[in-house]
C-alpha positions in Angstrom: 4.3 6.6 55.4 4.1 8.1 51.9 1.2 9.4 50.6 0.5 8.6 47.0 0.5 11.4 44.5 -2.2 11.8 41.9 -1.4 10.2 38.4 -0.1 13.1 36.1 -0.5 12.3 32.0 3.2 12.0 30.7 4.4 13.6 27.8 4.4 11.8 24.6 6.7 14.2 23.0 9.4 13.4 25.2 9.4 10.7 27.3 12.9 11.8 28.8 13.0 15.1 28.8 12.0 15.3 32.4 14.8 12.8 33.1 17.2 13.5 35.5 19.9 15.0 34.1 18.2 14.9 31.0 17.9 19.0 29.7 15.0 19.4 27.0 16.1 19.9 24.0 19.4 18.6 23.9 20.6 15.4 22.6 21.0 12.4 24.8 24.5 10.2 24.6 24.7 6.7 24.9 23.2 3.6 22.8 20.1 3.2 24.9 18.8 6.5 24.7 18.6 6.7 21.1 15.5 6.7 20.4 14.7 9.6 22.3 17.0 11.9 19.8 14.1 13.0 17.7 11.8 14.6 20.5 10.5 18.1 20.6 12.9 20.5 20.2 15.6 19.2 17.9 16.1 21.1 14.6 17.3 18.7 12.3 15.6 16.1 10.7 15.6 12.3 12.4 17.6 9.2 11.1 15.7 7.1 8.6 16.2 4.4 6.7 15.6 5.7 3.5 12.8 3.8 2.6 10.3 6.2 2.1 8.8 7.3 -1.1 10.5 10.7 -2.2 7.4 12.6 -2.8 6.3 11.0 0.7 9.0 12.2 2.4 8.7 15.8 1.0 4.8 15.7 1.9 5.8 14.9 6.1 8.7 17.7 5.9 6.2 20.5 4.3 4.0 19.6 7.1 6.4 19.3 9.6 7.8 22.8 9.4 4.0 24.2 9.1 3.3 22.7 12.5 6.7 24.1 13.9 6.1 27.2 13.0 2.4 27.4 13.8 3.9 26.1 17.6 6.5 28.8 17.8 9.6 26.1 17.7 11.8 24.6 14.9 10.3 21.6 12.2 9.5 18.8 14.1 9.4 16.0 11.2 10.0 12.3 10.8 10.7 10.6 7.5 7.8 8.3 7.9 4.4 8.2 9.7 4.8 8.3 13.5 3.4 9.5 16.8 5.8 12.7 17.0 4.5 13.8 13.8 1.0 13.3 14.5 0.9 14.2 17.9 2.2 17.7 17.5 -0.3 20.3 17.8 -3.3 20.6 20.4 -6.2 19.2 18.3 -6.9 15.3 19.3 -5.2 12.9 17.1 -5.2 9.3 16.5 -2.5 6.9 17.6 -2.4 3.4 15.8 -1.1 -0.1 17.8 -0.2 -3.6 16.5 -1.7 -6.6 18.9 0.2 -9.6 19.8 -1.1 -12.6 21.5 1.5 -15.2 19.7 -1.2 -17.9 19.4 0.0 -21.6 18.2 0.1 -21.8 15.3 0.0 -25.3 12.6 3.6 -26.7 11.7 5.3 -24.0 13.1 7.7 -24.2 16.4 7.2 -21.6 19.6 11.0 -19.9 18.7 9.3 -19.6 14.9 6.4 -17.8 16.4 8.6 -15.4 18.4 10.6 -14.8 15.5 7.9 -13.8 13.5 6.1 -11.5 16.2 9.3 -9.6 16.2 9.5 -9.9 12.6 6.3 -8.3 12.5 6.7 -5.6 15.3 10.0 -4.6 13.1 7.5 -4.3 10.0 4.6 -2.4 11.7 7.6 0.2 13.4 8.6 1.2 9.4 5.2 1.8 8.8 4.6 4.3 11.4 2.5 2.4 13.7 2.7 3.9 16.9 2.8 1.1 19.3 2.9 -2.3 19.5 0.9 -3.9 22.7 2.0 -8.0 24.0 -0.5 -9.3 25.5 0.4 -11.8 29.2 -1.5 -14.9 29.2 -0.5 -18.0 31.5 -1.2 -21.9 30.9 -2.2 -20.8 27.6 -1.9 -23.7 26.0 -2.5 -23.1 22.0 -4.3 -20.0 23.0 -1.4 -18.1 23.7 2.2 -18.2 24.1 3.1 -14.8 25.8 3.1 -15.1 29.2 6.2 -12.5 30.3 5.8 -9.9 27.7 8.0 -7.0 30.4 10.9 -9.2 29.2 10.3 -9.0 25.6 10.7 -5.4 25.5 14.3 -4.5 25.4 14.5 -7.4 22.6 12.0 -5.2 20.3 13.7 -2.1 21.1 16.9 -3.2 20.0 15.1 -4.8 16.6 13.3 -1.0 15.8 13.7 2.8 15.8 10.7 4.4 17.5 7.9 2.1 18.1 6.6 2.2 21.3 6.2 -1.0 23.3 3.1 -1.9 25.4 2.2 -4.6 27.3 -1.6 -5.9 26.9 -1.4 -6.3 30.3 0.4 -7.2 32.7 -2.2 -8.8 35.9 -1.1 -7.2 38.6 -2.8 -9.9 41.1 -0.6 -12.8 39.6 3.0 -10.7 40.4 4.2 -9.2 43.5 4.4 -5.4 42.8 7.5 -4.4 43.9 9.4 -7.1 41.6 7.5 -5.9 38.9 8.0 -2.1 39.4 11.6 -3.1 39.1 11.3 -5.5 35.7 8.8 -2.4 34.0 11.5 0.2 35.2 14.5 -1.7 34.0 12.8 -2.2 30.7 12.0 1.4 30.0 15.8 2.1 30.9 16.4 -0.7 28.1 14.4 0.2 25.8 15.1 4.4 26.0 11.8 5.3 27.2 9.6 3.3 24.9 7.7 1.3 27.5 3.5 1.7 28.0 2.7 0.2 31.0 -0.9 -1.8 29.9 -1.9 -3.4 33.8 -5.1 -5.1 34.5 -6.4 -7.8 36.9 -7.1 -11.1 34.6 -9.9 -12.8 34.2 -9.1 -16.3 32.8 -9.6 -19.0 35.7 -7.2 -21.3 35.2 -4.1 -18.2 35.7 -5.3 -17.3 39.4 -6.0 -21.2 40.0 -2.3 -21.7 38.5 -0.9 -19.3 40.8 -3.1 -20.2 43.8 -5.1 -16.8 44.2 -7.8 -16.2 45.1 -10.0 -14.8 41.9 -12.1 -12.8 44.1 -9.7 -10.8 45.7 -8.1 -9.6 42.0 -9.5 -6.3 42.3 -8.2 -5.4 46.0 -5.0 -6.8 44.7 -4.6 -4.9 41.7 -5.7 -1.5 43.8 -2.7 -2.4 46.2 -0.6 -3.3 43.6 -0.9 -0.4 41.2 -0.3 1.7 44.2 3.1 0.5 45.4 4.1 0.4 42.0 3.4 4.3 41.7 5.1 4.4 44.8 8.6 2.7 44.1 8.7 4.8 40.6 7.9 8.3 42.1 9.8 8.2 45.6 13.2 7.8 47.0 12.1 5.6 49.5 8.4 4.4 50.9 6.6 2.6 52.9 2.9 1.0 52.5 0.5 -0.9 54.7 -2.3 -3.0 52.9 -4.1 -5.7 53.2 -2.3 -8.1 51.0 1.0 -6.3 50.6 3.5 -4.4 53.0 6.4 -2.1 52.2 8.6 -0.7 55.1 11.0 1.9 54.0 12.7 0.6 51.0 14.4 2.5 48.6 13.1 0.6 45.0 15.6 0.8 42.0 16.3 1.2 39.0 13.6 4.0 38.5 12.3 4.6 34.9 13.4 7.0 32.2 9.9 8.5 31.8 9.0 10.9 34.3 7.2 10.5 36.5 6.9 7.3 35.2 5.8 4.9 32.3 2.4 5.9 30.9 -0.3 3.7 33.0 -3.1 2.2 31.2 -5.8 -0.3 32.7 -8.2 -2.9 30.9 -11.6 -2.7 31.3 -14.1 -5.0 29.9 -16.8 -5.0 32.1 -19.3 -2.4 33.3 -18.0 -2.7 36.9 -14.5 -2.4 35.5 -14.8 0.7 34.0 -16.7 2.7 36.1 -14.0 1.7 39.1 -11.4 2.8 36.7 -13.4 6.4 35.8 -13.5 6.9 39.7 -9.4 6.7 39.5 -9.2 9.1 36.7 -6.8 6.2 34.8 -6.5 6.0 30.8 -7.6 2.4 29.9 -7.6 -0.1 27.3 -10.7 -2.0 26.1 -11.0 -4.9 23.5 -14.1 -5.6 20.7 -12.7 -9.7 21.6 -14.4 -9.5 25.3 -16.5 -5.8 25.2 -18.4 -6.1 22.0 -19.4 -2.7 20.8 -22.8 -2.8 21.6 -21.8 -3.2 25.2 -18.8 0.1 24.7 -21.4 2.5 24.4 -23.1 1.6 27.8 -19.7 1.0 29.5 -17.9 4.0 27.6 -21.0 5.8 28.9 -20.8 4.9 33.0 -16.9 5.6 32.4 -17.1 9.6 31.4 -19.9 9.9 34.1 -17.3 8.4 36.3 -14.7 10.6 35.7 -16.6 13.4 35.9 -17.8 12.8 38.9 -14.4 12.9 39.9 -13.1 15.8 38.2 -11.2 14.1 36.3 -11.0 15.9 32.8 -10.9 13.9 29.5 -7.3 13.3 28.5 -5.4 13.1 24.5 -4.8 9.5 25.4 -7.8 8.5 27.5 -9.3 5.2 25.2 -7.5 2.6 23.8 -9.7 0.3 21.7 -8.2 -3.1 20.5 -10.3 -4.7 17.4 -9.3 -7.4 15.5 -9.0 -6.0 12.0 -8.2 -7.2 7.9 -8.2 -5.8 5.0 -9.5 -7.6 1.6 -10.1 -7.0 -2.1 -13.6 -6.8 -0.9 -15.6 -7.3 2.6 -16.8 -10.7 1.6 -12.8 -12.0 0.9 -11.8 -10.2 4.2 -14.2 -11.8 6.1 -13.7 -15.5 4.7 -10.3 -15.2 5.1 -10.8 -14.4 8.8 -13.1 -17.0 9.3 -10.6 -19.9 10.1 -8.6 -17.8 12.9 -11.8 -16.4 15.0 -13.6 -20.1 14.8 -10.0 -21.1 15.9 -9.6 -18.4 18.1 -13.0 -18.9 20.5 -12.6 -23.1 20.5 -9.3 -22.6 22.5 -10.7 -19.8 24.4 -13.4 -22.2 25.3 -10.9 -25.0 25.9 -9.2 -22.5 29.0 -13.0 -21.4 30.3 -14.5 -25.0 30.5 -11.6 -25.7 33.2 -13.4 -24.1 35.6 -12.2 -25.3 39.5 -15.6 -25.8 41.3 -13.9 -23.7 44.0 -14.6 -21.0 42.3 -18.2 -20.9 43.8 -19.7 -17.7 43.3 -18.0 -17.2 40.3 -19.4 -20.4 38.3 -22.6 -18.6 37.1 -20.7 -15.6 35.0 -18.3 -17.8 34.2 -20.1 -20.5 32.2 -22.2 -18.0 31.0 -19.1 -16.4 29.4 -18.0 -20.4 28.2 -22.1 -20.4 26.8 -21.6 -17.2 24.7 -18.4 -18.0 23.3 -20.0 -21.6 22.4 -23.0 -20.3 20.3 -21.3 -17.0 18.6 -22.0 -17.0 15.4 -19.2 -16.0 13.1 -21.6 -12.7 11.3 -22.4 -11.6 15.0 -18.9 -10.9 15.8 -17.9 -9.3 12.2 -20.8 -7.1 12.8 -20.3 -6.4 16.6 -16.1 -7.6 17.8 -14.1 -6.9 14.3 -13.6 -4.8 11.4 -12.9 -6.9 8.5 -13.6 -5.8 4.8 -12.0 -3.8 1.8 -10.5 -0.3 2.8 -13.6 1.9 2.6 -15.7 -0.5 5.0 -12.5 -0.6 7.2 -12.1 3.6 6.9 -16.0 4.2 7.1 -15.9 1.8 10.2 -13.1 2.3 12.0 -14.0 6.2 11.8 -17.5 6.6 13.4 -15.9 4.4 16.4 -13.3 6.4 16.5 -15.9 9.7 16.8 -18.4 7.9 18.8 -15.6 6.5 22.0 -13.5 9.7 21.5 -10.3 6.9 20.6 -7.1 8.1 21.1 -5.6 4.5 19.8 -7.1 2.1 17.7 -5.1 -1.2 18.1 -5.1 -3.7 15.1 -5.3 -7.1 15.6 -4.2 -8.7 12.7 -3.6 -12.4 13.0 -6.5 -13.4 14.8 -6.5 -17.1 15.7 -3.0 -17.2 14.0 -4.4 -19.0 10.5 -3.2 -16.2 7.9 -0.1 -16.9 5.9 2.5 -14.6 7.1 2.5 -12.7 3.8 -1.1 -12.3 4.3 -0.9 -10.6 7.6 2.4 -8.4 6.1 0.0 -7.3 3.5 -3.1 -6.3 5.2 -0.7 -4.4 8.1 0.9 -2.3 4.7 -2.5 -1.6 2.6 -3.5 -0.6 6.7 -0.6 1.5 6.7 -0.8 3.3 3.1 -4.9 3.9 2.7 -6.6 3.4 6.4 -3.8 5.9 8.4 -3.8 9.0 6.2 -7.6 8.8 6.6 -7.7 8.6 10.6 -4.9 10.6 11.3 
């Protein structure tokens, strides 16, 4: 039997260039590799679409060539915000997401809300957001409608340039892992090495009750799970004996572009979450919606004792923090316009907690206490404690000291909360985001 090697950060400056057959520095062939052209190395300027402001674009190239040469390689530039720009260079730098829950939403059809997540993704990828993160939710209902976001991914790539895609997460418990390995490995061959594997192990009861497992065996599930995954990307072929799963000798294709593999990131959300994920040494991925800030510091806290306990040292892309964010004329307009979608938001969140099986026992008591909370938050609470909404100086000033105070490597922006914004509304709070809040954070 195999044993399994310790997690090693990927590269986010070229996700293939570790590739088999892949030679860094040199151009890739083929469709689905395009987006891997512009990684470290190349020495002329990426494809665009020409939509960029002219004085804009001459501001990235200046800087682009400065942080070449202070590297000792050629310019390394985009035409437009993006993670290869800002991630060159060895100081920390901030990464920005786009969250997607596809909530129903009033008088408009499930294909309509697809189409306009994608529509949206396409949007957030011209304004240099860095990744975009699909959230997996089951029985649903109005609360969401993304229940297989692995399969949404080559769709994206094919609709943008350079957005990464994430999923926000896929529960490990509810899948069997060596059929997943294979549907997150064929879409980061799909989608040229663009995939962020976001895994976690649910917490909603009516998806393990849908499924018929077990809710308290999630965590030994996910452990087992997470490990043959890591497995069937990293070796020709393996075996594994666990409790729940068992692998003898197979050899698990396709394997992915990004070597070793996908980047792995695990949601945390509860104290006992995130010191068991600081003991792994794993990057994770928190959200304000279930881990109100308040409650961050004292879990952010346990988690760096954790992995230094471990030895684990601190990585660029250790904390991911999803926050559901708008932008307003003023904090007062930002807020009222919010107000509809969170209200919205927590009545179907406690629709899907108040169907609690009474077989879930030992479980009841946290879980009606969650179904209590989400009954009596008031709306002020959570814009002080779960959301950033105001004009753009609250959203800077705000957005900033957590960024200082978790050490985020990602803030993820939630933008349609609830699903109650006009479209246009959403477009234009993701483009003032884009053209004041970035340049400040970057």
């Amino acid at each position: 039997m195999r044993r399994l090697d310790p997690v090693r950060a990927p590269s986010r400056q070229g996700p293939a260039r570790d590739a088999p057959g892949v030679e860094a520095g040199r151009p890739v062939r083929g469709v689905l590799l395009e987006p891997l052209l512009s990684h470290q190395g190349r020495r002329r300027l990426a494809r665009h679409d020409g939509r960029a402001a002219p004085a804009a674009r001459a501001r990235l190239l200046r800087r682009g060539r400065r942080l070449g040469r202070r590297e000792g390689r050629g310019p390394v530039v985009r035409a437009r915000r993006g993670s290869a720009l800002r991630g060159v260079g060895a100081r920390p730098v901030t990464r920005f997401g786009l969250f997607f829950q596809a909530s129903e939403a009033p008088g408009r059809s499930h294909a309509e809300r697809f189409a306009e997540m994608l529509d949206l993704i396409a949007l957030g990828d011209e304004l240099g957001f860095d990744v975009a993160w699909l959230a997996e939710i089951h029985f649903g209902g109005a609360f969401s409608l993304l229940s297989s976001p692995l399969m949404a991914v080559p769709t994206i790539a094919q609709r943008t340039r350079r957005i990464r895609i994430g999923t926000a997460v896929v529960l490990l418990p509810l899948h069997h892992p060596l059929s997943c390995a294979e549907q997150a490995a064929t879409a980061d061959l799909l989608s040229g090495g663009r995939l962020e594997f976001g895994v976690g192990r649910g917490s909603i009861p009516s998806q393990f009750h849908g499924f018929r497992v077990p809710v308290a065996e999630n965590r030994a599930r996910f452990d087992e799970a997470l490990d043959i995954i890591r497995l069937a990307w990293t070796q020709e072929r393996f075996s594994y004996r666990g409790k729940f799963y068992q692998v003898e000798d197979l050899a698990v294709v396709p394997k992915p572009v990004q070597r070793p593999h996908p980047p792995i990131r695990v949601a945390v959300h509860t104290a006992e979450s995130f010191a068991h994920i600081g003991d792994k040494g794993l990057p994770i991925y928190s959200g304000t919606t279930t881990t109100p800030l308040p409650q961050l510091r004292e879990c952010m806290a346990l988690y760096r004792e954790r992995l230094a306990a471990g030895g684990h040292p601190w990585q660029r892309d250790q904390m991911a923090l999803m926050l559901p964010v708008h932008l307003g004329d003023s904090g007062a307009a930002a807020r009222d316009a919010m107000r509809p979608g969170v209200l919205q938001y927590y009545q179907n969140l406690r629709t899907i907690f108040a169907q609690i099986p009474a077989s879930y026992g030992d479980h009841l008591p946290r879980l009606r206490s969650i179904e209590e909370t989400i009954a009596n938050l008031p709306f002020e609470k959570f814009c002080r404690d779960q959301a950033v909404f105001g004009d753009v100086a609250e959203v800077v000033d705000r957005l900033q000291a957590a960024r200082d105070e978790f050490g985020l490597s990602q803030i993820i922006c939630w933008f349609d909360q609830g699903s109650r914004l006009p479209r246009a509304e959403v477009e234009r709070a993701m483009r003032r985001f884009a053209d004041q809040v970035m340049p400040k954070l970057a």
